[in-house]
C-alpha positions as CSV (number, residue, x, y, z in Angstrom):
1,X,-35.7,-29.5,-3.7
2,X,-36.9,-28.2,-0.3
3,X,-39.4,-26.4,-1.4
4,X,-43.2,-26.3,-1.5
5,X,-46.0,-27.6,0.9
6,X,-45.4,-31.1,1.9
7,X,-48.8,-34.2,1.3
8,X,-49.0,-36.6,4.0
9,X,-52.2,-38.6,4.3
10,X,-51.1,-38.9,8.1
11,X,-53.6,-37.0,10.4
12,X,-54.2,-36.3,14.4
13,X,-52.1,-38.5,16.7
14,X,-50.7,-40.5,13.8
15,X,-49.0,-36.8,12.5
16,X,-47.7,-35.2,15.5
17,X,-46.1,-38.7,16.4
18,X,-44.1,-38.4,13.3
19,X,-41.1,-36.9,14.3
20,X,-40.0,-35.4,10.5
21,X,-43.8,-34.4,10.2
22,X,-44.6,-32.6,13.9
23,X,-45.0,-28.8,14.0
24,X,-45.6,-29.0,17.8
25,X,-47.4,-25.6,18.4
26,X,-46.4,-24.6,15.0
27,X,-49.2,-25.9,12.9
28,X,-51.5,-23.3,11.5
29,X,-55.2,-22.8,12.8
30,X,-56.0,-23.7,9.0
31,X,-53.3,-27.2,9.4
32,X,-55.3,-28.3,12.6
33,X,-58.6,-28.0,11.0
34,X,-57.2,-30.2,7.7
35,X,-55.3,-32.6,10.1
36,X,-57.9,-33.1,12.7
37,X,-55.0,-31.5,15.2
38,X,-57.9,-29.4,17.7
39,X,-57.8,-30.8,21.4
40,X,-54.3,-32.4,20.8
41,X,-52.5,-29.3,21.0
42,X,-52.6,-26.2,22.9
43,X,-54.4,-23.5,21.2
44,X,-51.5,-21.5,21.1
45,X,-50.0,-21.1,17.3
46,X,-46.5,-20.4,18.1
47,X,-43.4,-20.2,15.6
48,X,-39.9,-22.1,15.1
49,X,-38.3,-19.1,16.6
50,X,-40.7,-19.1,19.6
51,X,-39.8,-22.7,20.0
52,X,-36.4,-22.9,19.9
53,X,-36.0,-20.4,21.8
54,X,-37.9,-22.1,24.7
55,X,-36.0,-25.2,24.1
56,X,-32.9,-23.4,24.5
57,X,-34.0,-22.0,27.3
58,X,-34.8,-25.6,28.8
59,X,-32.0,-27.1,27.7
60,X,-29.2,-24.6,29.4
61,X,-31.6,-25.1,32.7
62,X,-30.2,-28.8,33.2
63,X,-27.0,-29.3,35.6
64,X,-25.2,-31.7,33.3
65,X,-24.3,-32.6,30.0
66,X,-25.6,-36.0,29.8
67,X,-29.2,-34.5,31.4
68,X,-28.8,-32.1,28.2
69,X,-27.8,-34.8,26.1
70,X,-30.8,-36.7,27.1
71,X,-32.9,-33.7,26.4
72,X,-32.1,-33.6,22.8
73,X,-32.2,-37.4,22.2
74,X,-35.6,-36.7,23.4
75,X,-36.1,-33.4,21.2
76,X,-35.0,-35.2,17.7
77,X,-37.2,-38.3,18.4
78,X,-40.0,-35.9,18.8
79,X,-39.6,-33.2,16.6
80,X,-36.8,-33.4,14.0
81,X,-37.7,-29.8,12.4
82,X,-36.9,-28.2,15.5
83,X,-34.0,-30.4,16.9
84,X,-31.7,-29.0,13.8
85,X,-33.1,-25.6,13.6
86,X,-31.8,-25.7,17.6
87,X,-28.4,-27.5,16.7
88,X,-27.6,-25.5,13.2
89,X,-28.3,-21.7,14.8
90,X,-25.8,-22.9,17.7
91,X,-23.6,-25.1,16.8
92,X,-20.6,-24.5,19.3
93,X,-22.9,-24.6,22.1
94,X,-24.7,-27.9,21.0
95,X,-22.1,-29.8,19.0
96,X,-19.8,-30.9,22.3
97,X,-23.4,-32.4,23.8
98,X,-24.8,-34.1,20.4
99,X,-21.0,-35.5,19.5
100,X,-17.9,-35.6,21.3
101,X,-17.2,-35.2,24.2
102,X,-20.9,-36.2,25.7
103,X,-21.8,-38.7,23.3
104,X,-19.4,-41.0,25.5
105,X,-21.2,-41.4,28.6
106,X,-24.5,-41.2,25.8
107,X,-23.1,-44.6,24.9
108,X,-22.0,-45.6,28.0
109,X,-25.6,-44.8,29.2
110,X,-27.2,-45.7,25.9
111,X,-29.7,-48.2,27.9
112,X,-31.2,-45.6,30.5
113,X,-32.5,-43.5,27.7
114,X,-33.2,-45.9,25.0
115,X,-36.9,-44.6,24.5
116,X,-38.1,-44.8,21.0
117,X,-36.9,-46.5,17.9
118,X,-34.0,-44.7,15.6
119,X,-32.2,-46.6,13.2
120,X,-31.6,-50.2,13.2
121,X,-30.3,-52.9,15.4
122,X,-29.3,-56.2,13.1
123,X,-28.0,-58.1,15.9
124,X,-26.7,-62.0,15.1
125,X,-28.9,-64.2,16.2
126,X,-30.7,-62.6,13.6
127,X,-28.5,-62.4,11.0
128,X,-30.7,-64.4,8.2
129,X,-33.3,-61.7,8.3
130,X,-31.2,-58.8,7.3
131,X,-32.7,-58.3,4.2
132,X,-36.3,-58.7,5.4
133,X,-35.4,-55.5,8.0
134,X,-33.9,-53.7,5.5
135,X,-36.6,-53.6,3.2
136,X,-38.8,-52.1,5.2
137,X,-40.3,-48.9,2.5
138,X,-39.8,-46.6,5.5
139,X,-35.5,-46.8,4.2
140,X,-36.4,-46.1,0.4
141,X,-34.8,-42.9,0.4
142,X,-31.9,-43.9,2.2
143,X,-28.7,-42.4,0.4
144,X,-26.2,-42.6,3.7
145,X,-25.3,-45.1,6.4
146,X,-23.2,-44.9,9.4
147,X,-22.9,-48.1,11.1
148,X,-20.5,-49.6,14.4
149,X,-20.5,-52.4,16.1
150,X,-20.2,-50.7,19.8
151,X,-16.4,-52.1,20.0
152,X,-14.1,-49.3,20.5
153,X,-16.1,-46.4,21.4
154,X,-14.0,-43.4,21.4
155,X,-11.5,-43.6,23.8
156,X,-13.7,-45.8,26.1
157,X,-13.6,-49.3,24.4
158,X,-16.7,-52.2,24.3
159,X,-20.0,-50.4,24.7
160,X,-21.8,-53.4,22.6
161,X,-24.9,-52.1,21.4
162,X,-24.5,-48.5,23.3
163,X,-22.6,-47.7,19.7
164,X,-25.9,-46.9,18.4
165,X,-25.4,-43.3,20.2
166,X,-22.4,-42.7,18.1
167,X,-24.1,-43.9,14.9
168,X,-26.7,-42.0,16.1
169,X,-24.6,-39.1,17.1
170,X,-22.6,-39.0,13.4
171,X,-25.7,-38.5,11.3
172,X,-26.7,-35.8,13.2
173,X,-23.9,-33.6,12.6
174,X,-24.5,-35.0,8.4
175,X,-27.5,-32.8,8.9
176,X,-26.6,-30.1,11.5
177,X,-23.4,-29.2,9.7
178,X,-23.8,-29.8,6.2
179,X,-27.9,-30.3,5.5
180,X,-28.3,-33.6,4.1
181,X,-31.8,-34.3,5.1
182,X,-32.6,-36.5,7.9
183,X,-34.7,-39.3,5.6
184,X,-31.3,-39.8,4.0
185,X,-29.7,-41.0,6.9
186,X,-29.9,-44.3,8.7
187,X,-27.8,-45.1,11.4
188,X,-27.4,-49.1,12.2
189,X,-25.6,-51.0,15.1
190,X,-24.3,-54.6,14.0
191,X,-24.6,-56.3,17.4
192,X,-22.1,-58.9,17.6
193,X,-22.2,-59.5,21.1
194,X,-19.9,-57.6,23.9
195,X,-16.8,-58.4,26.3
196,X,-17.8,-55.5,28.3
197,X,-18.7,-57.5,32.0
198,X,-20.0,-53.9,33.0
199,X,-22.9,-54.2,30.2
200,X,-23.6,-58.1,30.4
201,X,-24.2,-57.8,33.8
202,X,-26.6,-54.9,33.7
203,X,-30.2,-55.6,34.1
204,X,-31.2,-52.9,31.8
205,X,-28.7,-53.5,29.1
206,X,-31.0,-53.5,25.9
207,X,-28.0,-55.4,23.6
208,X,-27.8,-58.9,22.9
209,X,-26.4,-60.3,26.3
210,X,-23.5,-62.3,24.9
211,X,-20.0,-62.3,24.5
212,X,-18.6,-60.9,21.0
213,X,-18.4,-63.8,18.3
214,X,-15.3,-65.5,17.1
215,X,-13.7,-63.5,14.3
216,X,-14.8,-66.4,11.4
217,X,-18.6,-65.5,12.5
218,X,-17.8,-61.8,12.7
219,X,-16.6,-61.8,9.4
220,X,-19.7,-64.2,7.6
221,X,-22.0,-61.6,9.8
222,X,-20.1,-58.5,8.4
223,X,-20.4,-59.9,4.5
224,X,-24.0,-60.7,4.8
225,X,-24.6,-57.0,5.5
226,X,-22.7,-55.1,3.3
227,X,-24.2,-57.6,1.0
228,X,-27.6,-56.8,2.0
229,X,-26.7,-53.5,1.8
230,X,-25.5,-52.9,-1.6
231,X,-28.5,-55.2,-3.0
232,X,-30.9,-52.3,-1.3
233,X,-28.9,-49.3,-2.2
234,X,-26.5,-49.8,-4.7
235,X,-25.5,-46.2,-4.7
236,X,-25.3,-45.6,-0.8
237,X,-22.4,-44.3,1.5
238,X,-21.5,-46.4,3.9
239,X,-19.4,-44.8,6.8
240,X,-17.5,-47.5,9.2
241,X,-17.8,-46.5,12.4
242,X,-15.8,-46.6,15.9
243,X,-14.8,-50.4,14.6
244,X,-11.5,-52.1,17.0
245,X,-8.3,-51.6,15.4
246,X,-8.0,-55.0,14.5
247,X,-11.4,-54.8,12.5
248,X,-11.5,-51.3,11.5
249,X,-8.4,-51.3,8.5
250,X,-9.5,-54.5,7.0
251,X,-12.6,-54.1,6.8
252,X,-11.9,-51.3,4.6
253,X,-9.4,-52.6,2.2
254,X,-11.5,-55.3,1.6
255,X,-15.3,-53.2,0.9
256,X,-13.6,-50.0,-0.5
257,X,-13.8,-51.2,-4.0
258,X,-16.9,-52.9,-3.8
259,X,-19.2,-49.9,-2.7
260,X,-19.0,-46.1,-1.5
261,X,-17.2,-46.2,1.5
262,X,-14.6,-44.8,4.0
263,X,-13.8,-45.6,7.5
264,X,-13.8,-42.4,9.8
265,X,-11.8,-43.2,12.0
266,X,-9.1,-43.8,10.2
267,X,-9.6,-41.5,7.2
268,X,-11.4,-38.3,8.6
269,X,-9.2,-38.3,11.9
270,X,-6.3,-38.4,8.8
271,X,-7.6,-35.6,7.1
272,X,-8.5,-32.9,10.0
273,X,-5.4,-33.8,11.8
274,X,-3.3,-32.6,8.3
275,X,-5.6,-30.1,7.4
276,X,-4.5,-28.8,11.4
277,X,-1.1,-29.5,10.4
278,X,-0.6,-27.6,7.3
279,X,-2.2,-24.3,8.9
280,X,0.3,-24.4,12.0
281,X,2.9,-25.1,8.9
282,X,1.9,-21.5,8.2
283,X,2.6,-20.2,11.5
284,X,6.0,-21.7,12.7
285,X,7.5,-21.0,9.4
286,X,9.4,-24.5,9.1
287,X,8.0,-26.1,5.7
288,X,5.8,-29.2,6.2
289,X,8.8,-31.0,4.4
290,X,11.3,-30.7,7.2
291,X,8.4,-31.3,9.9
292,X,9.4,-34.3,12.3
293,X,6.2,-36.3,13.8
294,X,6.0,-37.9,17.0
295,X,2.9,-40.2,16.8
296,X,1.4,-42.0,20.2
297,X,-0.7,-44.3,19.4
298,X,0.1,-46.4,15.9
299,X,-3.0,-48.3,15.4
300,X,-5.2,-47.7,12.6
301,X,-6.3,-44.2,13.2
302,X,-2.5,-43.3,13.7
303,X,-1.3,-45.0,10.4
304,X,-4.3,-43.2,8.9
305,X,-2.8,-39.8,10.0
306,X,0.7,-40.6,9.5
307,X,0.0,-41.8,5.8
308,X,-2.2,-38.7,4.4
309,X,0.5,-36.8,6.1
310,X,4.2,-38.4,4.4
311,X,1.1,-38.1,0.9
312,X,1.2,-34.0,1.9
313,X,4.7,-33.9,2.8
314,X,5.9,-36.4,-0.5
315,X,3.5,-33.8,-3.0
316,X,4.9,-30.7,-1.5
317,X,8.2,-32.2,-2.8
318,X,10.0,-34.2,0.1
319,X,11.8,-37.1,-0.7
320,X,9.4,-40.6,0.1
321,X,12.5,-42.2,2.4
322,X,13.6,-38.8,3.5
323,X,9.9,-38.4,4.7
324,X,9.1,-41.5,5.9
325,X,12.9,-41.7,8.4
326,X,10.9,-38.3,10.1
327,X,7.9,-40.0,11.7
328,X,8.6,-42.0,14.7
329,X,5.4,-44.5,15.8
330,X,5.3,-45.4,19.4
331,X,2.8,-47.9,20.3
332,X,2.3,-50.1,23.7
333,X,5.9,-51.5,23.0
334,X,7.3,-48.0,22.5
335,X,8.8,-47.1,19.1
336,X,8.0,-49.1,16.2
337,X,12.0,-50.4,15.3
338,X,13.0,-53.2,12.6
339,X,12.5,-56.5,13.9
340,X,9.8,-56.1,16.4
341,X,7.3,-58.5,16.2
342,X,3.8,-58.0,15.1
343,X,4.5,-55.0,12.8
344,X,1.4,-54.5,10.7
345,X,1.4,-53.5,7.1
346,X,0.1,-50.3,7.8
347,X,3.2,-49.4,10.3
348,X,5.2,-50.7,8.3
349,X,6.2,-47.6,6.2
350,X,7.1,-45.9,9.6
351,X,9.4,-48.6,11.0
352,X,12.7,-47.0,12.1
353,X,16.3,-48.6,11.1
354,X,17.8,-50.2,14.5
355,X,21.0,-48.7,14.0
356,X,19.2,-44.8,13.4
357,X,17.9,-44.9,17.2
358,X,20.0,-46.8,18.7
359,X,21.1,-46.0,22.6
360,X,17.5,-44.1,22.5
361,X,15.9,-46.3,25.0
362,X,17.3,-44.0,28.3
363,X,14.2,-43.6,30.3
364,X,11.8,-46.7,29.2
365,X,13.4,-49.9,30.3
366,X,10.4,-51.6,28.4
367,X,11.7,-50.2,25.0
368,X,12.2,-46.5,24.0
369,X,9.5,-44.5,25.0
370,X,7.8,-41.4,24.2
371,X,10.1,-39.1,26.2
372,X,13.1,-41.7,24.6
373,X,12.1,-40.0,21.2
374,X,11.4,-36.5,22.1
375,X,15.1,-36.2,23.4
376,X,16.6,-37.6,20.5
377,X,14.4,-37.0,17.7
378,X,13.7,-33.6,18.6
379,X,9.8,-33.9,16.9
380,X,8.4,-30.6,16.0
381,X,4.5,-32.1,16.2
382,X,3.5,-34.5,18.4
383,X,-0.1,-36.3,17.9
384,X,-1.8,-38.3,20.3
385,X,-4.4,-41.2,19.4
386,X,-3.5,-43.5,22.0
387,X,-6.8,-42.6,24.4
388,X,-4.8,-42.8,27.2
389,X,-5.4,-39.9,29.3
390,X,-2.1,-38.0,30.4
391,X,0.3,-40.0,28.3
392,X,2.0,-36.4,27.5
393,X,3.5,-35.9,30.3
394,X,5.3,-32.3,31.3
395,X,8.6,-34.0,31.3
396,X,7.6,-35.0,27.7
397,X,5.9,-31.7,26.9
398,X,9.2,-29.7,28.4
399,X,11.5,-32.0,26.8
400,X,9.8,-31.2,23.1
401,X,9.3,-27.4,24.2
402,X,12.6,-27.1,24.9
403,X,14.1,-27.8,21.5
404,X,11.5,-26.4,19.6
405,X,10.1,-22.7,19.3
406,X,6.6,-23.3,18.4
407,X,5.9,-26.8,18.8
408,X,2.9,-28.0,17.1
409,X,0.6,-30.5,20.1
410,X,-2.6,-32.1,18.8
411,X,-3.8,-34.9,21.9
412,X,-6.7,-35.9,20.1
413,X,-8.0,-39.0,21.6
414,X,-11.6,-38.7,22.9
415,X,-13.8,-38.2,25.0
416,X,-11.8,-35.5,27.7
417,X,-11.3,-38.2,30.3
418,X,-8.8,-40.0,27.4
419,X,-7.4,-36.9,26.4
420,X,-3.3,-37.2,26.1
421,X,-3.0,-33.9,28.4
422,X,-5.1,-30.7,29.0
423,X,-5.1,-27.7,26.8
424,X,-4.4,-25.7,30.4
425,X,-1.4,-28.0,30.8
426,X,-0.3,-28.0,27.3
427,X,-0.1,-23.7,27.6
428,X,1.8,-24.0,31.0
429,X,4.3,-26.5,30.2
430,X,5.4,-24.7,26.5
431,X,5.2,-21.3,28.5
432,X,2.2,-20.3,25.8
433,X,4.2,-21.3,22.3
434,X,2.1,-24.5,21.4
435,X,0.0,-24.6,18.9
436,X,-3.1,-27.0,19.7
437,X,-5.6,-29.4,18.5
438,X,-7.5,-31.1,20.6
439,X,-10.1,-34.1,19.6
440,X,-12.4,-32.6,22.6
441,X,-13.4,-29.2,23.2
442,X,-11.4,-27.1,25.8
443,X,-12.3,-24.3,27.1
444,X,-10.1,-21.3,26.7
445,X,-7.1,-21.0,28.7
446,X,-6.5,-17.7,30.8
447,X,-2.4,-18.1,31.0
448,X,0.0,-15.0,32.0
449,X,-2.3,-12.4,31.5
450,X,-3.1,-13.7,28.0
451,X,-6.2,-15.9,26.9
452,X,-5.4,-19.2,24.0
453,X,-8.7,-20.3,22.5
454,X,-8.0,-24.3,21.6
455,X,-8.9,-25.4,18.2
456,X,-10.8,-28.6,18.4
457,X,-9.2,-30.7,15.9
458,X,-12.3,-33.0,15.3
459,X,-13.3,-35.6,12.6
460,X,-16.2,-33.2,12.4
461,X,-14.9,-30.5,9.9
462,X,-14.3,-33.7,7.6
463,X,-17.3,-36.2,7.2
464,X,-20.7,-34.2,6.6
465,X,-18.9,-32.0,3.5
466,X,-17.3,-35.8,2.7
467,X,-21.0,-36.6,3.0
468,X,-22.4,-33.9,0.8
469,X,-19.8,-33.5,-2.1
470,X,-20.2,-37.7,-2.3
471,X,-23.3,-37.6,-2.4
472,X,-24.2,-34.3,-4.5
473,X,-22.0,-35.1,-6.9
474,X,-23.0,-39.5,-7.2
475,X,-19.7,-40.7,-6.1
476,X,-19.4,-44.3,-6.7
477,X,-16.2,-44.9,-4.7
478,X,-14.3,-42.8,-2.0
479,X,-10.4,-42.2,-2.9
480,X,-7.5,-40.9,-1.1
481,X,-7.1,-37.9,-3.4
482,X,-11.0,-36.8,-1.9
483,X,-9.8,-36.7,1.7
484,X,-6.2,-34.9,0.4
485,X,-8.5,-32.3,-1.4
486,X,-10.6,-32.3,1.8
487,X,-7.8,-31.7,3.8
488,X,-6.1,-28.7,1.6
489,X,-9.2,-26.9,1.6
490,X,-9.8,-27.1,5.8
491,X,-6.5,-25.8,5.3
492,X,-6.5,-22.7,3.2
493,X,-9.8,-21.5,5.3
494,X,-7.8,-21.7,8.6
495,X,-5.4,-20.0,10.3
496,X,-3.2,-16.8,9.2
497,X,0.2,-16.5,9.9
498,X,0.4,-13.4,11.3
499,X,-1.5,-14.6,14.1
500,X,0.3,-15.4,17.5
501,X,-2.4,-18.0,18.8
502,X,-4.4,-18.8,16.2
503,X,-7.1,-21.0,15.8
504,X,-5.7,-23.4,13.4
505,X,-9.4,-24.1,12.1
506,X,-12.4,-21.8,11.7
507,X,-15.1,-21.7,14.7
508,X,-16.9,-24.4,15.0
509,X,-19.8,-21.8,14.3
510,X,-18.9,-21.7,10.4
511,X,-19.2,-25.6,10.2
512,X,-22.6,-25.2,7.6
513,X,-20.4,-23.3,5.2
514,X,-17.2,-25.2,5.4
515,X,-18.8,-28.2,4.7
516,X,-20.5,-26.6,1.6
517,X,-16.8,-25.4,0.4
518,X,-15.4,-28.8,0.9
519,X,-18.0,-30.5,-0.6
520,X,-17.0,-28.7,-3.8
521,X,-13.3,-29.4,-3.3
522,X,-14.9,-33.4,-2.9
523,X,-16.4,-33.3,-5.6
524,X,-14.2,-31.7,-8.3
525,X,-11.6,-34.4,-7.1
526,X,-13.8,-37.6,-7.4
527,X,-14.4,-36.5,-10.8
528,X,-10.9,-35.7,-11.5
529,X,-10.3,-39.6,-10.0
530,X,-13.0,-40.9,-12.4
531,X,-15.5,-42.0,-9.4
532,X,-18.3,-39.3,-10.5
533,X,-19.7,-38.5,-13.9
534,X,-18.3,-35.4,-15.6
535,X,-20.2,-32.0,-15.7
536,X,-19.3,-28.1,-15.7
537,X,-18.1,-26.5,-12.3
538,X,-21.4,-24.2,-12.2
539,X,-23.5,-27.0,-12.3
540,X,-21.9,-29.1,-9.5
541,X,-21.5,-26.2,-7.4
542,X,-25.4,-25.8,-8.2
543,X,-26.5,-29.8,-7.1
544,X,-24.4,-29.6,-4.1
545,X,-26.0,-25.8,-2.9
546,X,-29.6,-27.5,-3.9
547,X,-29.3,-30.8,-1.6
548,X,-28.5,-28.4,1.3
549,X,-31.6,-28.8,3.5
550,X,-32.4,-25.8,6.1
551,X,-34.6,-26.7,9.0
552,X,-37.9,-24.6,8.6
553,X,-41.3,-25.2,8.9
554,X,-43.2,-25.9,5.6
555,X,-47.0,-25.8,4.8
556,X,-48.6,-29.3,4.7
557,X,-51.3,-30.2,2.5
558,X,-53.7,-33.3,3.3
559,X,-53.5,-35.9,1.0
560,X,-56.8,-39.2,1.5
561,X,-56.0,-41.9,2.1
């Protein structure tokens, strides 16, 4: 598919301002004479090696993350050829400033650097001319979407239209980590407006300076995209996006069945946090069936996790109520217990009976608290989507590694500054037994004369293969079973258990071919849930290694105009 010169009737300025279609000092002596190229380059013909290298180079120079992060914001709106060839031949040095945990202050800064146009901003005042923007015939080969509307940004809430940088930021790593071709992608901010007095007061803020409409309007706004949408690509993937808890679940019962679509947040951060889970399973010997789960933070992503988990745990062979009776919810009014008000249906399955934890609340007068439940229920994981920085606390942390040999921490709330504690901490406090995810990268921790390298338990191990089996294989619909299958085979390429500190997911490094392997896994199960049309193994595994694109320079031939 990726094969073979490439036509373009685009010559001199006009080319080397294309950012899929620029060479930089790449373009042959023969290209410049076809493409009228003399004078506006140096006359140096270089090579992509030569030029990632000196990028490199450039890029380590800078003093901070976000300078670097501005650097390759720059670099893929100028050149998107060499962008990936950088990101894709180091992705564990590149990945933390391209996605989380610099994307943050990208978004937070997303007006300083705003420089050229990538993807779309359908903001509301002009909501009637969604279709118009969307047919422009530069999108005709659009085949995925990820779109936010800036409201809950990682772990750092209302950015308004600064969410483009995660949008953005998420189709980058679709390419960088499992090759689906940047013309495929399209990354769109709805801009509904934002709460965030920081950004409405700035003079450079480049959203729409007003505060976010009423949920009625949201939702009329919302429908007149996705219909847009599906009119211009009925066979696109839609991937929801950093959406508030109170948007993010609904949004997604009520589109899952109308197009391809999955929510992230809710059903990536599901998968990779099991898919953590069921390696360390490996490790501490105790089967995933008589795990107990402490979960901080019970809004949509944590009722994600928790259900794809009690799905593992119930097909493994536990008992539904049995399973259910071992997760334990806490959320800003502590435990989620019968007869609280506001339970949503999501918590619902993970409500505890009053009389099962009752005399629990001992050290939170408020209700019974995260160190309440650690004493009594004795969890062997704790998982932390609650972005509040330091909510595991070492009387918490003690209190777990106390009663359990190798308890199982995963704080995955994003960026660092909302992480639930540090990996350093973590190590101290559990004397070196915890195994860790972390939704950030951490640095390895020197501890006791022993280094722990810290799995980064991060939504990006799921999405791009989601992307690439979904799309490979002409999913029309996304189902649970794809993110289970996703999930078991993160799993069986992690961890051993023979290994004292294992990483409980391979290097971020491998990322090109894990996606590839759980595209496969993706794909096999959509067909097996009747989204995708039927066809050998050999020839699925075939389409999927095919739609792989590698950045590399191809010849170009003129074509007239």
């Amino acid at each position: 598919m990726w094969n073979g010169p490439i036509e373009t009737d685009r010559t001199g300025y006009e080319l080397v301002n294309t950012p899929m279609l620029n060479k930089g000092t790449a373009f042959s002596t023969e290209e410049r004479d076809a493409f009228h190229l003399h004078g506006l380059l140096p006359p140096h013909v270089g090579s992509l090696d030569d030029q990632v290298a000196r990028r490199l180079q450039v890029l380590r120079a800078y003093q901070t993350d976000f300078e670097r992060y501005a650097f390759l914001r720059d670099l893929q709106d100028t050149n998107e050829t060499l962008f990936y060839a950088l990101v894709t031949r180091n992705l564990e040095e590149v990945l933390p400033l391209v996605y989380t945990p610099t994307v943050g202050e990208g978004c937070q800064r997303f007006s300083e650097i705003w420089r050229k146009p990538r993807g779309l901003f359908l903001s509301y005042p002009n909501r009637h001319k969604i279709r118009e923007i969307l047919a422009d015939p530069r999108f005709d080969k659009v085949r995925v979407i990820v779109v936010s509307d800036g409201e809950r940004i990682l772990g750092l809430g209302d950015q308004g239209a600064g969410g483009m940088g995660i949008s953005i930021g998420k189709l980058a790593l679709y390419t960088g980590c499992a090759g689906i071709h940047p013309d495929f992608t399209l990354p769109i901010l709805l801009d509904v407006g934002t709460n965030n007095r920081d950004r409405l007061t700035d003079q450079i803020y480049v959203g729409w300076r007003h505060e976010r409409i009423g949920e009625t309007d949201y939702d009329a706004f919302v429908e007149e995209f996705v219909a847009a949408v599906v009119e211009r690509w009925p066979d696109v993937l839609l991937q929801w996006e950093d959406f508030a808890g109170h948007n993010a679940g609904r949004l997604l019962a009520r589109y899952r069945d109308r197009l391809c679509t999955f929510n992230d947040d809710i059903q990536s951060t599901a998968a990779v946090a099991a898919a953590s889970l069921m390696t360390a399973v490996k490790v501490t010997g105790l089967p995933l069936t008589e795990q107990r789960i402490a979960l901080l933070g019970a809004g949509s992503a944590g009722c994600g996790i928790a259900t794809l988990i009690l799905q593992a745990m119930i097909e493994a062979g536990a008992d539904e109520a049995a399973a259910r009776r071992n997760f334990f919810a806490v959320d800003r009014d502590g435990l989620l217990v019968e007869g609280m008000p506001g339970i949503t249906e999501a918590q619902k399955p993970f409500v505890q009976a009053k009389n099962a934890v009752a005399g629990w609340a001992q050290q939170n007068a408020g209700g019974i608290g995260l160190l309440d439940v650690v004493i009594n229920a004795k969890p062997t994981v704790l998982i932390g989507v609650s972005g509040q920085a330091g909510a595991f606390t070492e009387a918490v942390v003690r209190a777990m590694a106390q009663q359990v040999d190798r308890p199982v921490i995963f704080p995955l709330s994003n960026p660092t500054s909302r992480s639930e504690a540090t990996a350093e901490q973590l190590v101290s406090w559990t004397d070196g037994r915890a195994l860790i995810g972390s939704g950030s990268p951490f640095a390895p921790v020197n501890w006791n004369g022993r280094t722990y390298r810290i799995t980064q338990t991060n939504n990006s191990y799921i999405f791009p293969g989601m992307g690439l089996g979904i799309l490979a294989s002409g999913a029309r619909r996304v189902t649970d079973g794809m993110f289970m299958a996703a999930a078991v085979t993160l799993s069986s390429i992690g961890a051993v258990a023979s290994d004292a500190m294992p990483r409980l997911l391979p290097p971020i490094s491998d990322l090109r071919n894990v996606s590839v392997l759980m595209a496969k896994a993706v794909a096999r199960r959509a067909q097996i849930d009747g989204v995708a049309e039927q066809c050998e193994a050999a020839e699925l595994d075939a389409r999927i290694d095919a739609y792989v694109w590698e950045p590399r320079y191809r010849p170009y031939r003129k074509l007239d105009r």
